[in-house]
C-alpha positions as CSV (number, residue, x, y, z in Angstrom):
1,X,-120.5,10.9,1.7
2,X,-118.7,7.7,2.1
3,X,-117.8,7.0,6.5
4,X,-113.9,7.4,5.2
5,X,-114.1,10.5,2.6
6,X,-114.5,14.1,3.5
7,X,-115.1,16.8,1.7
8,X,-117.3,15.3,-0.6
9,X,-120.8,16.9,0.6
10,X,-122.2,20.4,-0.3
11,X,-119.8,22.7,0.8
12,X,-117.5,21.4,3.9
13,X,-114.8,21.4,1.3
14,X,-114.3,25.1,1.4
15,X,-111.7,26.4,3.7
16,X,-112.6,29.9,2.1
17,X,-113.9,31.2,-1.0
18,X,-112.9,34.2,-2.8
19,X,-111.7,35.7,0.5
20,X,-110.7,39.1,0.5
21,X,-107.2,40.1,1.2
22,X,-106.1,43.3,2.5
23,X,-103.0,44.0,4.4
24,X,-100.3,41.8,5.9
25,X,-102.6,39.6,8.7
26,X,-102.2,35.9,8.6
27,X,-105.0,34.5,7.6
28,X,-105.8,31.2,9.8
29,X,-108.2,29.2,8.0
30,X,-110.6,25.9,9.7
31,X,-109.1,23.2,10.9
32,X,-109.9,19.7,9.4
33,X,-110.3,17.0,11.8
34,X,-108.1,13.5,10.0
35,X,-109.0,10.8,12.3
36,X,-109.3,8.0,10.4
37,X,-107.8,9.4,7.1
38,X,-104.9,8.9,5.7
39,X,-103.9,11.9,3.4
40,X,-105.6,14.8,2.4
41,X,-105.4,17.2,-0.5
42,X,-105.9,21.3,-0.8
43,X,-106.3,23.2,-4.1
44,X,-104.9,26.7,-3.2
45,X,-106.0,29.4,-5.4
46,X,-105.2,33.2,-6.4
47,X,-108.1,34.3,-7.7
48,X,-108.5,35.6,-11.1
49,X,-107.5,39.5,-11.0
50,X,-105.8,38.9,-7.7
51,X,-102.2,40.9,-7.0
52,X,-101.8,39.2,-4.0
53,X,-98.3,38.1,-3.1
54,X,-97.8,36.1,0.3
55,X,-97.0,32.6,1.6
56,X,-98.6,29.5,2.4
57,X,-97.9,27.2,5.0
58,X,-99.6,23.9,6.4
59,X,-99.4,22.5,10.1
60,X,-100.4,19.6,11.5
61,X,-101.1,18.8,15.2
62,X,-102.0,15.5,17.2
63,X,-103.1,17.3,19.9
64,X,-106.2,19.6,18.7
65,X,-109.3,18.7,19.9
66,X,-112.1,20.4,19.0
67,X,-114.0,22.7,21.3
68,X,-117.5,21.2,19.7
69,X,-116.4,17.5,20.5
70,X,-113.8,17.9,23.0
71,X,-111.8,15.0,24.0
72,X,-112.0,13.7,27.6
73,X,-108.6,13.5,27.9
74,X,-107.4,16.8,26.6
75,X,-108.2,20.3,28.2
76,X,-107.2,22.9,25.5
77,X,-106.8,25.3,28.4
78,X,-104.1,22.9,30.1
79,X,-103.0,21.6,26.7
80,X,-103.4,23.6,23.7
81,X,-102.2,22.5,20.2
82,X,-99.0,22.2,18.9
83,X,-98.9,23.1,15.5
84,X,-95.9,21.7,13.3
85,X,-94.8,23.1,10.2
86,X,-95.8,20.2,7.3
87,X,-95.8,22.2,4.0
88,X,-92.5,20.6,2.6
89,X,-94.6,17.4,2.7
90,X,-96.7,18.7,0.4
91,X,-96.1,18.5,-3.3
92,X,-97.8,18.7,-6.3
93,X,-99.1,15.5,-8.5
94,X,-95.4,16.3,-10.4
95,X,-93.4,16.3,-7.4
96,X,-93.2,19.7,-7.2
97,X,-93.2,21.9,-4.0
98,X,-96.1,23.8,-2.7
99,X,-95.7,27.5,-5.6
100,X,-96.5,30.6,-3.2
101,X,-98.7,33.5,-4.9
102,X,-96.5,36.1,-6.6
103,X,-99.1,38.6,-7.5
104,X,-101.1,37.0,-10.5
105,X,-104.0,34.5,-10.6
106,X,-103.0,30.7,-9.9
107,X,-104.2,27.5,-8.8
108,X,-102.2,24.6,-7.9
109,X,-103.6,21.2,-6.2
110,X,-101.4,19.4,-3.4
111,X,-101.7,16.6,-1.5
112,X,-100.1,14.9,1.6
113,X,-100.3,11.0,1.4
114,X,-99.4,9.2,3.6
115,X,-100.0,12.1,6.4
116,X,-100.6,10.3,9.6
117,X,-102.0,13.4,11.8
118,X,-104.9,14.2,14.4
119,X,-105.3,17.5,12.5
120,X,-104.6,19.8,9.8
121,X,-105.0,23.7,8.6
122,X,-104.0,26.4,6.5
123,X,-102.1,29.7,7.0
124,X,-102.0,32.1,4.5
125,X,-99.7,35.0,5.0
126,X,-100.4,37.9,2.9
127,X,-96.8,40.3,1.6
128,X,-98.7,42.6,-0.7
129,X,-101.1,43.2,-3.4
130,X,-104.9,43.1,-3.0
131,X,-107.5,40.4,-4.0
132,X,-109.4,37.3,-3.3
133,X,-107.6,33.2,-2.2
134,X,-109.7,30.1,-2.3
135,X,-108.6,27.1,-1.0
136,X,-110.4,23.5,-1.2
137,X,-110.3,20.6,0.8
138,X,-110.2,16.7,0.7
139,X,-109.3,13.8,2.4
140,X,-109.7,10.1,2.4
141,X,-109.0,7.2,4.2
142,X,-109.0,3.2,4.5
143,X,-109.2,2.8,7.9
């Protein structure tokens, strides 16, 4: 793995795989660290056989900190994270805006550059239907 690429190594590109979805729950998936990036991509997937119908969204935050390497400045008790709406600055390699699942399989890849950020994650938010998502990760930088 190159010091400015992640997502590149064995699996810590998976945000899930072929996670089953039942009901209406938001699903909140890991959050990717992006110091020293300076865009990042996701592949968002309903999975073949999939009749899930729901919505996307991406948020960003400069204040997460991560309770493994928390940062001496922050207390996520005092401060917790602010998460801001992104996903409109998110399109497609045409241009196109982030297409939410409307209960057959898909995949689309988007990507965010430049997306100067602390952090980023993925909400999806199940309407109906049953089935599996997958959604990939990457992100690079020249910093």
């Amino acid at each position: 793995m190159k010091a400015n690429e992640v997502g590149t190594l064995l699996a810590e590109n998976i945000l899930c795989w072929q996670t089953a979805i039942s009901g209406t729950t938001p699903i909140v998936l890991d959050v990717k660290d992006l110091s020293h990036l300076d865009g990042c991509s996701f592949q968002m997937v309903n999975d073949t056989g999939s009749t899930v119908t729901g919505t996307w969204k991406i948020e960003a935050s400069n204040n997460y900190s991560s309770t493994k390497v928390p940062n001496l400045n922050q207390n996520a008790t005092r401060f917790p994270p602010i998460w801001t709406d992104v996903t409109a600055g998110f399109k497609t390699l045409g241009g196109s805006a982030i297409t939410n699942p409307s209960g057959s399989a898909m995949s689309q890849y988007v990507q965010a550059y430049p997306l100067v950020a602390g952090a980023v994650r993925v909400t999806f938010t199940p309407a109906s239907g049953a089935g599996t998502i997958t959604v990939l990760y990457r992100a690079k930088g020249n910093r």
